[in-house]
MARZASE-939599 format. One line per 8 residues: number of its first residue (from 1); for each residue x, y, z of C-alpha. Coordinates in steps of 0.5 Angstrom, whole numbers, always signed. Example, Ala and Ser with C-alpha at 12.3 -4.5 7.8 and 13.67 -1.06 7.14 Angstrom:
# MARZASE-939599
1) +25,-9,+16; +27,-2,+14
END
This chain:
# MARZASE-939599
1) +13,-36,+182; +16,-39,+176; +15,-46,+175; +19,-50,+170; +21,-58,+169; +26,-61,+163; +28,-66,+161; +34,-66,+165
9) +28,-71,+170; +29,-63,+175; +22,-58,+177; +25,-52,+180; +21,-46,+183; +23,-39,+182; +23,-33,+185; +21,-28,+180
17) +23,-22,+185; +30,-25,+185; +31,-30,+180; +33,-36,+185; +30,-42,+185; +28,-48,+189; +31,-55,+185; +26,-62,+187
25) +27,-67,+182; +23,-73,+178; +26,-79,+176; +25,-79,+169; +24,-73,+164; +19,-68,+165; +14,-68,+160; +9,-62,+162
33) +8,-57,+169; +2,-54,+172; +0,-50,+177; -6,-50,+182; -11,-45,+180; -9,-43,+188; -1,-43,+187; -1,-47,+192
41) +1,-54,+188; +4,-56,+182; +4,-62,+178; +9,-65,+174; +9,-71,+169; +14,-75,+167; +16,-81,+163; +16,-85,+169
49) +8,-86,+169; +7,-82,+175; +5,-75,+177; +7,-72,+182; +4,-66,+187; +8,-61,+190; +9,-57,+195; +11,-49,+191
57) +12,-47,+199; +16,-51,+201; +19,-56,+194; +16,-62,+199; +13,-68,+195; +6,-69,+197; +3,-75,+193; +5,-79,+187
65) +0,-81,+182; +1,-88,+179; -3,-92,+174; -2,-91,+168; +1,-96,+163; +6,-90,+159; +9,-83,+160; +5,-79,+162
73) +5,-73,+158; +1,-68,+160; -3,-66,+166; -8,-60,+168; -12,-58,+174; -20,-57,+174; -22,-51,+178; -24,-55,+184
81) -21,-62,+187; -20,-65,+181; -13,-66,+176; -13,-70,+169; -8,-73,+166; -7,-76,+159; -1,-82,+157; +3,-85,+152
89) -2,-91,+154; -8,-88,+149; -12,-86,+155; -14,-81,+160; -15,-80,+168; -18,-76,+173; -16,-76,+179; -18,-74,+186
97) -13,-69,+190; -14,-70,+197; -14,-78,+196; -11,-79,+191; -15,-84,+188; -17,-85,+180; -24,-83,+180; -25,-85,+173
105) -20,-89,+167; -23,-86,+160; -21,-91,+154; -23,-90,+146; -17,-86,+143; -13,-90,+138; -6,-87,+139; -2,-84,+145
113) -6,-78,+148; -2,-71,+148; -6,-66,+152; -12,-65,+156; -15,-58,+157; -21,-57,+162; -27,-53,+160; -28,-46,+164
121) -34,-49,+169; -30,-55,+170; -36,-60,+167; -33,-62,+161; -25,-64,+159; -22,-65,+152; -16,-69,+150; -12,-69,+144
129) -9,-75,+141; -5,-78,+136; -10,-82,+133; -12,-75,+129; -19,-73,+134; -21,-69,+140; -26,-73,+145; -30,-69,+149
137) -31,-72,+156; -36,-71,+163; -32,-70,+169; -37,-72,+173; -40,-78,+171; -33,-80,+166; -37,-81,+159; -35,-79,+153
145) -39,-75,+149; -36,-73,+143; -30,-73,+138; -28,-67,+134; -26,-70,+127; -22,-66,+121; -15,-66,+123; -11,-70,+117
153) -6,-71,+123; -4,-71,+130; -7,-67,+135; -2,-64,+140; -5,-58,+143; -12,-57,+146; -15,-51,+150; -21,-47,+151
161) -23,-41,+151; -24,-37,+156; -32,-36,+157; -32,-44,+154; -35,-43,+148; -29,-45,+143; -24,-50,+143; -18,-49,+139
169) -14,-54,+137; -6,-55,+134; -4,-61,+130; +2,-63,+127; -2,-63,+120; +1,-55,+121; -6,-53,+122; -10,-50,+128
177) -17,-51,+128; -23,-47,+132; -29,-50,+134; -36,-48,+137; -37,-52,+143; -44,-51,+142; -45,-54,+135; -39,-58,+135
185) -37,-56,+129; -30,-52,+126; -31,-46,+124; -25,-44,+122; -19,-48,+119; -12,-43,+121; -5,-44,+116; +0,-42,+117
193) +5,-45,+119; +11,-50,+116; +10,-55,+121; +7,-58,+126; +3,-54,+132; +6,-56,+138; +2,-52,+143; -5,-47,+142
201) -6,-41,+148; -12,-36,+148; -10,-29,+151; -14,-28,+158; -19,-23,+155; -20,-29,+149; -20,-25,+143; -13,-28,+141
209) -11,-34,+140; -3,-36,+139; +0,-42,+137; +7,-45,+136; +11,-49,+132; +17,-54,+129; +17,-48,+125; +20,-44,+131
217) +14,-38,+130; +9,-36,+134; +3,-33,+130; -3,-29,+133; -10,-30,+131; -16,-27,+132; -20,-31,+136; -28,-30,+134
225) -26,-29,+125; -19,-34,+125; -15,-28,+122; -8,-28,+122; -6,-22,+126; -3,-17,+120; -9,-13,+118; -7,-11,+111
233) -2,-13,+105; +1,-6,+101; +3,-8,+93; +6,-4,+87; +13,-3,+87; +17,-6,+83; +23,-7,+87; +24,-9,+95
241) +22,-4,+98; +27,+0,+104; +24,+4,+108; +16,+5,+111; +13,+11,+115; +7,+13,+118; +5,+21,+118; +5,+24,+125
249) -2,+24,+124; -3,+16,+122; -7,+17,+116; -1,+16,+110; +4,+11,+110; +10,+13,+106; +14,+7,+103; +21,+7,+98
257) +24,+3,+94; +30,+0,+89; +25,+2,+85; +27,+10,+85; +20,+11,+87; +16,+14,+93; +9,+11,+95; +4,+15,+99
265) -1,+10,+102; -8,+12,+105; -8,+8,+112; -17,+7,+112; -17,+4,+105; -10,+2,+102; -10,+6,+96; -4,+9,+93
273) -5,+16,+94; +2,+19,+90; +8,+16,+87; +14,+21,+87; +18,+20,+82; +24,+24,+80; +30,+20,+83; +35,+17,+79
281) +37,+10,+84; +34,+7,+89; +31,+11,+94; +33,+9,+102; +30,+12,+106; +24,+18,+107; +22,+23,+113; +16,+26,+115
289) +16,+34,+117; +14,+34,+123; +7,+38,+121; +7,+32,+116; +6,+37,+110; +13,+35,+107; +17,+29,+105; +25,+28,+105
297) +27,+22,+102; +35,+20,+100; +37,+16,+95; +44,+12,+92; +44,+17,+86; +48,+21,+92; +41,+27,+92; +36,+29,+98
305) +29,+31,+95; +24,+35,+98; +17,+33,+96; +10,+38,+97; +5,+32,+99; -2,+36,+97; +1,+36,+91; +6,+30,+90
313) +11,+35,+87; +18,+36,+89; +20,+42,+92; +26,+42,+93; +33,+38,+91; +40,+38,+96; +47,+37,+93; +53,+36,+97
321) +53,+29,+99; +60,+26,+95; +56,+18,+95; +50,+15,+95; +46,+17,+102; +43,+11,+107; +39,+16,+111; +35,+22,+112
329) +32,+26,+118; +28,+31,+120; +30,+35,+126; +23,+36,+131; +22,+43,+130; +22,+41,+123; +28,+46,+122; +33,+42,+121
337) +35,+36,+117; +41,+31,+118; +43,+25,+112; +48,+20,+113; +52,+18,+107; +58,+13,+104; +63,+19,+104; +64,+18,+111
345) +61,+24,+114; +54,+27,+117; +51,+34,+113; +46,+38,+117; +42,+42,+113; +37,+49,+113; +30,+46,+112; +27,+53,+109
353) +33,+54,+105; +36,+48,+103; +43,+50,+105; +49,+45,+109; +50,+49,+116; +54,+43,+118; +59,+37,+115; +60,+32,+121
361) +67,+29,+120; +69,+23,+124; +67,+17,+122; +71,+12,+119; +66,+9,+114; +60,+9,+111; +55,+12,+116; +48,+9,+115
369) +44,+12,+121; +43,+18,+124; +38,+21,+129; +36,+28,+133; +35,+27,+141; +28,+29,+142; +32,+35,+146; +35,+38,+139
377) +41,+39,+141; +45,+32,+140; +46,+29,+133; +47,+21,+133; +50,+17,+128; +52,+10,+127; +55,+6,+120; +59,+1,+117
385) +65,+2,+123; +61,-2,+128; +61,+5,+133; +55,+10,+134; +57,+17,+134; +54,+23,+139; +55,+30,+135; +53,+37,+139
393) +49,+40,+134; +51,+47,+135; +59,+46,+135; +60,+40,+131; +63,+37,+136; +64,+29,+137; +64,+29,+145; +62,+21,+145
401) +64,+14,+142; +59,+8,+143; +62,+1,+142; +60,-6,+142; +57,-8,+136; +62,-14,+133; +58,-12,+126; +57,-5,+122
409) +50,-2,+125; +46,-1,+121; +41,+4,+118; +37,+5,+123; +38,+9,+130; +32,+11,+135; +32,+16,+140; +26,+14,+146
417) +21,+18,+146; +24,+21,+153; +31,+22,+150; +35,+17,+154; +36,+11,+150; +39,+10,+144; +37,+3,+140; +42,+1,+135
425) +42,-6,+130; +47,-9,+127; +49,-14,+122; +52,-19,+129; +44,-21,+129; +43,-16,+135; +39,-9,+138; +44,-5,+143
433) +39,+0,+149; +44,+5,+151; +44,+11,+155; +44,+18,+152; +48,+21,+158; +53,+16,+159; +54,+12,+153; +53,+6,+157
441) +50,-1,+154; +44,-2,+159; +42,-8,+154; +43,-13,+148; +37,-16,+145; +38,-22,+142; +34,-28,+138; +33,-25,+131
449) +37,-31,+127; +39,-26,+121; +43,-18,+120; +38,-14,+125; +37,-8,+119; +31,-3,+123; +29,-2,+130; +23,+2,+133
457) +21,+5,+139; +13,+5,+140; +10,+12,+143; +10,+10,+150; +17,+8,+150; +15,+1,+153; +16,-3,+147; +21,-3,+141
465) +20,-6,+135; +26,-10,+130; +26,-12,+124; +31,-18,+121; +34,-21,+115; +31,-27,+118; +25,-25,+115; +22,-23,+122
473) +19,-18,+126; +20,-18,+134; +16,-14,+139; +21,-13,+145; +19,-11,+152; +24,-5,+154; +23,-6,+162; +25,-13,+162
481) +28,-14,+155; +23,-20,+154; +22,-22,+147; +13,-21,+147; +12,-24,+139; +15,-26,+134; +12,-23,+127; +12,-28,+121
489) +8,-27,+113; +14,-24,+110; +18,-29,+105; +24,-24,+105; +29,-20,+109; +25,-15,+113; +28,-9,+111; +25,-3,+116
497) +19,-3,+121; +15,+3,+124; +10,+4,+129; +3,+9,+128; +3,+15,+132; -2,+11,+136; +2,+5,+138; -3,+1,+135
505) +0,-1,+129; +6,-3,+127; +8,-3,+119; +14,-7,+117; +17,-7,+110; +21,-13,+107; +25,-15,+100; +18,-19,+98
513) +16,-13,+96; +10,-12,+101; +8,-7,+106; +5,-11,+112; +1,-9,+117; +0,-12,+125; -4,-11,+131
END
């Protein structure tokens, strides 16, 4: 069971297993909801100055809790026969459930009270207000113990960790603040956002803390070192930077740039390993081998170059190409090579000897994205058209037209690891699942505010990862299309984005001129 209120003075219960709810109704707006730690009771609070207590069974009104001399904006549930609530009337209640008496009134903020979160053992709660602090309560005896000082603003958001000994808190002085519940003190003062934190969470295991904010983010902290999720920043071009890859094994990382330049990173220390200098424009895309001993790259002075990554040295330049190319691949075998081009068309090459065996002509514009099924016998394609392109591989032949994207499909088109799908990203602010074998459109993602410019499968083909001109990166979970995490740090469009070969990493590239790195 899902259960939601709104402003619209409504709580409804939902059935997750079929999407359907039960509608119960406040008479004002709903300012916050919980549930019991059983399930079977949820409270809601409301403008109205009342909690309510519900039935999730059966949506029955079982008691209503009045008192308070102001909304009642946030409510929470102790592990025992116990809820608190906070209000606009600067205090705190808690309140018996089986009487439905108020056991105690506690009265010392200065400013209406947000939120109240109870300690993992139940002995202690915490509520956060406007007047700036968090005071720290006993729940049996209802005496104040101590106040948490150092926001320079309200506070909105209060939670504890999961073993009890951390409190983090969110304000809207745009910052969250960790703090020990044995020495009392803050330990970590996390920025970040650009505006006030409206809400704190720690994740069940208690080593990520996430926070949300006016500024329409959700970053991911470690929760014991207060770091922010990315792990590491990658400088050095010159110019933005256009694509990011990892090596099959996860220890380098390859980054190109409108600086002509190729960069090869050592994933465990950060350290430029090589510079591949040779083309004449912007480089836009790379592609390992699959061994990982060689690197493809494309670029806009209309060449493919093959580089020996032991050395650093190009081995090897295809002519063909009548423009400049947007994309390049290696086939999974690693003897063939697919580019994509502003001519219009599709060249697979002979990886060994360098020859074009195919020119696939079909498309209308500029094809910016080209993909190998995992089985090796498909090429796809996709471009400034808006259609995605399916080629047989031996003869040449195009046997299957996507359509759906409003805007041109960007470059970049991912297979799954199972071969099933096709991911597609376009400049209409969304990503396209498809299957394979029918050419159907099974799911489109939206929720990126920008052109989404690249997509990524994870190893496991669970996850998919995308990239945006919104300067974000999106996590996506593939089986319910739910959006997991919004990535935010990059000050410009987000231009490419990869997963390690382990799944643990994912590496985003953007037009700051930065690499970045998440968890």
């Amino acid at each position: 069971m899902v259960a939601s209120g709104s402003s619209d003075g409504t709580v409804h219960l939902w059935d997750v297993s079929v999407g359907r709810s039960r509608h119960i109704s406040n008479s004002q707006e709903v300012k916050d909801l919980k549930c019991s730690p059983q399930g079977n009771l949820a409270a809601s609070c409301s403008s109205d100055r009342t909690i309510r207590l519900w039935a999730t069974e059966t949506g029955i009104c079982l008691r209503t809790l009045s008192g308070h001399g102001g909304a009642v904006l946030s409510v929470a549930f102790s592990q025992g026969n116990q809820i608190g609530s906070v209000s606009a009337d600067n205090t705190v209640r808690l309140w018996n459930l089986e009487t439905g008496i108020c056991q105690h009134i506690l009265t010392g903020h200065q400013g209406r009270v947000s939120s109240i979160a109870y300690s993992t053992k139940g002995d202690q709660i915490a509520s956060a207000s406007w007047d700036k602090t968090v005071r720290l309560w006993n729940t049996t005896t209802g005496e104040h113990f101590e106040t948490l000082s150092g926001h320079t603003d309200g506070v909105l958001g209060v939670v504890y960790s999961p073993n009890g000994s951390l409190i983090a808190t969110g304000s809207t002085d745009s910052t969250v603040r960790l703090w020990d519940v044995g020495s009392m003190a803050c330990i970590n003062t996390l920025e970040g956002h650009r505006g006030g934190v409206h809400d704190v969470v720690f994740s069940p295991q208690g080593d990520q803390l996430a926070s949300a904010g006016v500024d329409q983010t959700v970053r991911l902290w470690g929760a014991v070192a207060g770091e922010c999720r990315w792990i590491l920043t990658l400088s050095g071009h010159e110019d933005p930077i256009m694509r990011v890859l990892y090596s099959p094994d996860g220890n380098l990382l390859c980054s190109s740039s409108w600086d002509k330049a190729v960069r090869i990173w050592i994933m465990e220390s950060g350290v430029c390993q090589h510079i591949l200098i040779g083309h004449t424009d912007a480089v836009y895309c790379v592609a390992y081998s699959p061994h990982g001993d060689q690197l493809a790259s494309s670029s806009s002075d209309g060449t493919i170059r093959l580089w020996d990554l032991a050395s650093g040295d190009c081995s090897q330049i295809l002519f063909g190409h009548e423009a400049p190319l947007c994309c390049v691949l290696y086939s999974q075998k690693g003897d063939r090579i697919a580019s994509g081009s502003d001519d219009f068309t599709v060249r697979l090459w002979n990886a060994i000897s360098g020859e074009c065996s195919h020119i696939f002509v079909g498309h209308t514009d500029e094809v910016w994205a080209v993909a190998f099924s995992p089985q090796g016998d498909q090429v796809a394609s996709a471009g400034k058209d808006k259609t995605i392109r399916l080629w047989a591989m031996e003869s040449g032949e195009c046997h299957r037209i996507l359509d759906g994207h409003t805007g041109e499909v960007y470059a970049d088109l991912k297979c799954s690891p199972q071969g099933n799908l096709i991911a597609s990203c376009s400049s209409d602010r969304t990503v396209r699942l498809w299957d394979a074998e029918t050419g159907i459109c099974l799911r489109t993602l939206s929720g990126h505010g920008g052109a989404v410019l690249s997509v990524a499968f994870s190893p496991e083909g669970d996850q998919l990862g995308s990239a945006s001109a919104d300067n974000t990166v999106r996590l996506w979970n593939l089986e319910t299309g739910a959006c997991q995490h919004i990535l935010t740090g990059h000050t410009d469009g987000v231009h490419s984005i990869m997963y390690s070969p382990q799944g643990d990493q994912v590496a985003s590239a953007s037009w700051d001129k930065t690499v970045r790195l998440w968890n």
